[in-house]
Structures are given as structure tokens and as C-alpha cells.
N, C-alpha and C positions, 0 to 999 in steps of 0.2 A: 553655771558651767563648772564641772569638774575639774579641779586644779589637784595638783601634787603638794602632798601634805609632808610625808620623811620618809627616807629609805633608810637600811642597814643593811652591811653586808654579814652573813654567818657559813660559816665553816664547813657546814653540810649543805649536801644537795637539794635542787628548787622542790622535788616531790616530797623528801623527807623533812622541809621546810613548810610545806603549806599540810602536811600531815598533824604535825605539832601545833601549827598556827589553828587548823580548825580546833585542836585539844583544849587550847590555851581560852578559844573564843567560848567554850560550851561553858567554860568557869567563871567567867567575867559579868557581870550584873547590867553592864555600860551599854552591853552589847544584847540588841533585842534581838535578832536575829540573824543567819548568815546561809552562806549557801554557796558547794564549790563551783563554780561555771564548768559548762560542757565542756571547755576547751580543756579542764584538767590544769589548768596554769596561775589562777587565780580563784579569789575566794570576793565576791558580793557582802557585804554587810549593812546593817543600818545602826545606830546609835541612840541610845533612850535621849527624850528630854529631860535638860538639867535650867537651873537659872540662868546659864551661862547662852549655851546653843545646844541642838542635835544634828545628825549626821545622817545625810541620804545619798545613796547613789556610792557608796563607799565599796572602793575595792582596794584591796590586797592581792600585788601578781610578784609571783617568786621568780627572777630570771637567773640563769643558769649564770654562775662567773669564772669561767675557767672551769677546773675539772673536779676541784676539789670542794668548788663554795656557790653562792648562790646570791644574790642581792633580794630584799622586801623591799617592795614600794608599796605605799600607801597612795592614795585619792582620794576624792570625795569631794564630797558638798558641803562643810559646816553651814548650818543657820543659827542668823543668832535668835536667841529665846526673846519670851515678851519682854522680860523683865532683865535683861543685860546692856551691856553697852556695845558699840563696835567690834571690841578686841575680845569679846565674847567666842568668834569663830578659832582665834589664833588660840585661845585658852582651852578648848573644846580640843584642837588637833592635840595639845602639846600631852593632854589628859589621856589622849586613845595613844599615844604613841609611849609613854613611860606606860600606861597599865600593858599592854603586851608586849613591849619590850620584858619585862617582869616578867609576865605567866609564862614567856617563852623560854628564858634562862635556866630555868633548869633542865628541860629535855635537850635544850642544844649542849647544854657542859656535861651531862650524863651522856650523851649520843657519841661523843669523842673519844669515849672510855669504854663504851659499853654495846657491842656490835650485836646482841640480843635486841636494843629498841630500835635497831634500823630494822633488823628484820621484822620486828612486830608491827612496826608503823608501813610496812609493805604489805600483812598481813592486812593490817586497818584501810589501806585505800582501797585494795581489792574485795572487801567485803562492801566498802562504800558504791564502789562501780557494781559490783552487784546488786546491789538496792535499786540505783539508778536504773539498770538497764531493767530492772523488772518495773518498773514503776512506770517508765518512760513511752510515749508511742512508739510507732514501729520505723516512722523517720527519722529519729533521736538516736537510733538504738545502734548503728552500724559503727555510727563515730567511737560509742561506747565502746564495743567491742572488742574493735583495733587499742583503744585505751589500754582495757582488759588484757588481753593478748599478747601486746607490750610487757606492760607490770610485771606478768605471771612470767615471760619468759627472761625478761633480768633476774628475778629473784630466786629462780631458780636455778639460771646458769651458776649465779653467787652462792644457792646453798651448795650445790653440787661440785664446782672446784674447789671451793676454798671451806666451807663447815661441814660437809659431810666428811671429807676425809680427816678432819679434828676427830669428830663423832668415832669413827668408825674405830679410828687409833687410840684415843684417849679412853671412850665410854664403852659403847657396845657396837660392833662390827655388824650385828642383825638390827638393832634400830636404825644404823645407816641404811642399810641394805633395803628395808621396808622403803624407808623414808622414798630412796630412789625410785624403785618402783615405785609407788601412789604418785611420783613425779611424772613419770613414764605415761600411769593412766588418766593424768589430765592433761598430758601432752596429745592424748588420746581423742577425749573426749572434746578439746578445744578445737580440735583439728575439725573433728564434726559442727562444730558450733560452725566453723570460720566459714564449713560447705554452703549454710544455711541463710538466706536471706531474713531479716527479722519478721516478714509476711508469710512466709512459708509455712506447714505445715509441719509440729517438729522442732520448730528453734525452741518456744520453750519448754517443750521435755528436753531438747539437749542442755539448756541452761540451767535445769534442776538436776541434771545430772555431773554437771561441772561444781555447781554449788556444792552440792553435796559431798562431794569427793575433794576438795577442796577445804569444805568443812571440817569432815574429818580429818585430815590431812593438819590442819593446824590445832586443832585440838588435841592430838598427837604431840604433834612441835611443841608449842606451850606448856600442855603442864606434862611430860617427860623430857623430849629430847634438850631442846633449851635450858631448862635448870638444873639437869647432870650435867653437860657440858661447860656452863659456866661454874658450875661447883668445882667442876675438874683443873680448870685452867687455869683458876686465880685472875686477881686482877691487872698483873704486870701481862700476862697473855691474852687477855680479853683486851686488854689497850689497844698492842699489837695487832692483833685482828680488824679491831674496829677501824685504825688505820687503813690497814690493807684494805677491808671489805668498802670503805669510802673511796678509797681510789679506783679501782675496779669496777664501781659500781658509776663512778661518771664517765667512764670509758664506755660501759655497759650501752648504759642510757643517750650517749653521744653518737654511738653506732644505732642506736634504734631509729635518733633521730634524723639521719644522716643518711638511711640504705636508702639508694634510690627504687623509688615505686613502694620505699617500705619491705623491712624485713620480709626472711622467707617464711612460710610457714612454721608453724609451730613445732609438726613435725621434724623440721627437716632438720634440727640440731644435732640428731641422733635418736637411730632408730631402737627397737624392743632390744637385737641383739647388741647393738654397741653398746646400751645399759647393763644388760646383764654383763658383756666382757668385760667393763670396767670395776665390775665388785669382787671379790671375793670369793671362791666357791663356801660356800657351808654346809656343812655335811649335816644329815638327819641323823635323830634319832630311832636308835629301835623301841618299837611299842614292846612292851612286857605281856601283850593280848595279843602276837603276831598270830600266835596258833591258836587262838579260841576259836570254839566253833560258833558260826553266825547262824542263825535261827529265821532270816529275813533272804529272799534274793537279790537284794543288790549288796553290792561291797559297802561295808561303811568307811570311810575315813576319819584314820584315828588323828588328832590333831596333835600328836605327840611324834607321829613320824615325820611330819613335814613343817614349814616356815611358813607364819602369818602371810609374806611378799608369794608365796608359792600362793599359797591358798587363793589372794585377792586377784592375783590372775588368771588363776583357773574359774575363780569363779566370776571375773569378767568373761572369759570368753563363753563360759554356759550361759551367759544372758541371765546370771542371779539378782533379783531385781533385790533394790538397797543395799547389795552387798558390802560397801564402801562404809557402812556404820556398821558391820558387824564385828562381832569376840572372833579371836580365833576358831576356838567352840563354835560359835555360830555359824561360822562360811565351813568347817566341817561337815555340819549336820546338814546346810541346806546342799552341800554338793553332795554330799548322799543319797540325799532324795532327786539330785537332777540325774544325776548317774543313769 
């Protein structure tokens, strides 16, 4: 029978707590395998044989503690080995519970300080539910979904009040500006996903096209937006943030869990125009070729008179197929030929 082995309470939220917990288990040698449960709330493990005992049926569930923190509970099964005594099982918990305590320690005292790994580790479970729901049957997949749906639309609320307008102020006012839009269009394309029964015809090319655009989307984040922005800020205002952005962000997560029948739509946060009203106008530049003469019938588009964010929506709505992985250069040239 599965008995309670040790809890601890940490500082950060129960998602950003079993994020790190799976990080901590991938390094661990003790640990033969694990696996996060459908419920999204806890983590399955098993435990190698030692002289002592091994470990079956072991779970890790993160529960929410108030707004700011989270409790780990431990379970499981120890057995004891051929070759131990009794207190073999007692010796087996005490072993699982200092080695992740350990592996854990430093993401959570970095996490406090550093409002880049909450959002990376938001990054990380959403590509995880990605996996899942491609991997998963078609009765698995709805629970997913709403998972998915969830996630993307706290993380997003977070980048968009609180780090986009750092971005925009501090760094560069047009990589905000991008940023928002690619948020817009997987607000977009999730709205389609949420139309779609997992049997339907359709769900997954909407889910590669969510993936995708997503994909880009943090590949983006990661190796530009994120590492100007903390270059910019120092670490006395990355503190600051990462404060803010934890608090927030259980508020976030307590209303997701909380809207009866389950949050609105993805959409419904705000639509294409309340995005655009909320940035900035930026002005184009003029091409130095306005007056060349073109040799082709269609118009080309110079990618010097207009914005990356311009370009991905226009070439969302001509149906540019990949467009979400292209150069600037690129969504130019192919919107010239759809023209």
C-alpha cells in the first residue's frame, strides 16, 4: 500500500515546482524512470534497486499553498532488497528525499531572482504537452488540450502585461511589438484547435500549426528577447520582476482554476484590434528602390519598407503555408508571389 514518505513546502508555484522536479529527476541515477500524469499535477516514478530497497508506485504531487508557494509530497512503495534489513525501506525514503531535495535547490533559489526560468520552465511544459497530445489517443487528448490552452494563456497574459512593456521600454519597442503579434496568432490558431474535436478531420494540422508557431515564437524569446532584456535590467530588477511575475502569476493560475465551466476562450482576452491598440505605432521605412522599375507583373515587397509583425500577418491571412519559420526576406518574397 502506498504510504507518504516527506513533503516540503517551496516558494514557487505547484506547475513551476513539478517543472524543475522533472529537471532535477532526468539527472538523478536513483531514478529509473518517471512520467508526468495526465492530471498535470504530479509526477509517477520508480526507483533502481540498491542493498537497501527500491521504489514502486512513487509519486510526486505539487499542491498549490496559498498564492505564492506550493507544497511536494512524496509516496510510494519502498521494498526492502534481498540483502537488507527492515529499516531498509525507511533508509531508501530518506536517500530519495535529500537527493532531490539537492537537485532541486538550485532552480528554486535561482527562480526567486530570476524571472527568465519561470518563463522558460512555461516554455518547457508546453512543449511537454505538446508531445503528449501528439503521442496520446484521441480520448486522452481533449483533457490535454484544455491543459495546453490553460498554460499558453497565463503565460502569455504574464509576458504581455508585465515583460513585454520592460521589452518594449528598456530594449527594442519592434521586438515587443513582434513578440505581441506571434501572441495574437496563436491566440489564433488555438482558438481553431479548441473548435476541433481530437477525431475530427483537421485537429492535427491545427496542432502543427500551433506547434509551429509557437516554436518559433520561443526560439525568438530565448536566444534574443530574454537575454537583452536581462542584460538590460541587472539583477536588482530582475529580482524585482521575478517577485512581481510570481505573484501574478498565482493569481493567474487560481482564476484558471477557479472560472466556472472553465475560462473563456482563448480568444476572448482581446481581439487583433485591442493588440494592435495597445503598441505603439512604428513608422516604416522608405526603400531607397521606391522608384525602380520592376521587370515582373506583380508588385514585389521590399522588406525594408515594412515590420517583420506586418509582414507575419499579412502572410497569415494569404494562407502562406510555414510562414511562422520564415526571415523577414522570406514572408517578403513569398508574399510577392501570392500577390
Amino acid at each position: 500500500m502506498s504510504e507518504k514518505l516527506f513533503s516540503r513546502h517551496y516558494d514557487v508555484g505547484s506547475e513551476m515546482l513539478l517543472d524543475f522536479l522533472q529537471q532535477a529527476m532526468a539527472g538523478l541515477p536513483t531514478i529509473t524512470s518517471y512520467q508526468l500524469d495526465d492530471s498535470g499535477d504530479r509526477i509517477t516514478f520508480t526507483t533502481s534497486l540498491t542493498l537497501t530497497s527500491w521504489g514502486e508506485n512513487m509519486v510526486a504531487a505539487a499542491q498549490s499553498d496559498g498564492r505564492d508557494g506550493s507544497v511536494l509530497h512524496v509516496s510510494g512503495e519502498p521494498r526492502v532488497g534481498a540483502l537488507s534489513t527492515p529499516w531498509g525501506e525507511e533508509l531508501h525514503a530518506a536517500t530519495i528525499e535529500s537527493q532531490l531535495f539537492a537537485a532541486l535547490a538550485p532552480s528554486i533559489e535561482m527562480a526567486r531572482t530570476n524571472p527568465i526560468m519561470m518563463l522558460q520552465a512555461d516554455h518547457r511544459r508546453v512543449e511537454a504537452l505538446f508531445a503528449r497530445i501528439a503521442a496520446t489517443d484521441d480520448g486522452e487528448r481533449t483533457g490535454l488540450v484544455k491543459q495546453l490552452v490553460s498554460a499558453l494563456r497565463v503565460h502569455m497574459e504574464l509576458e504581455e502585461n508585465h515583460v513585454y512593456p520592460l521589452l518594449a521600454a528598456e530594449v527594442d519597442a519592434g521586438l515587443a511589438g513582434e513578440a505581441e503579434v506571434e501572441h495574437q496568432l496563436a491566440r489564433d490558431a488555438l482558438a481553431q484547435l479548441e473548435e476541433l474535436t481530437p477525431d475530427e478531420p483537421g485537429f492535427d494540422a491545427a496542432l502543427t500549426m500551433v506547434m509551429a508557431g509557437i516554436e518559433h515564437h520561443v526560439y525568438e524569446e530565448e536566444g534574443e528577447a530574454f537575454p537583452r532584456l536581462a542584460s538590460q535590467l541587472g539583477s536588482d530588477r530582475l529580482a524585482e520582476l521575478a517577485r512581481q511575475l510570481r505573484t501574478v502569476r498565482a493569481e493567474l493560475v487560481d482564476r484558471e482554476q477557479t472560472a466556472p465551466g472553465g475560462a473563456s476562450k482563448t480568444t476572448a482576452k482581446r481581439g487583433p484590434a485591442e493588440a494592435k491598440a495597445s503598441r505603439k505605432p512604428r513608422p516604416t521605412r522608405q526603400s531607397n528602390r521606391a522608384g525602380a522599375r520592376r521587370n515582373t507583373s506583380r508588385a514585389r515587397i521590399n522588406p525594408d519598407d515594412t515590420t517583420k509583425a506586418d509582414l507575419l500577418q499579412r502572410a497569415k491571412k494569404a494562407g502562406v503555408s510555414g510562414y511562422s519559420h520564415m526571415s523577414k526576406a522570406e514572408l517578403a518574397k513569398a508574399l510577392s508571389r501570392a500577390d
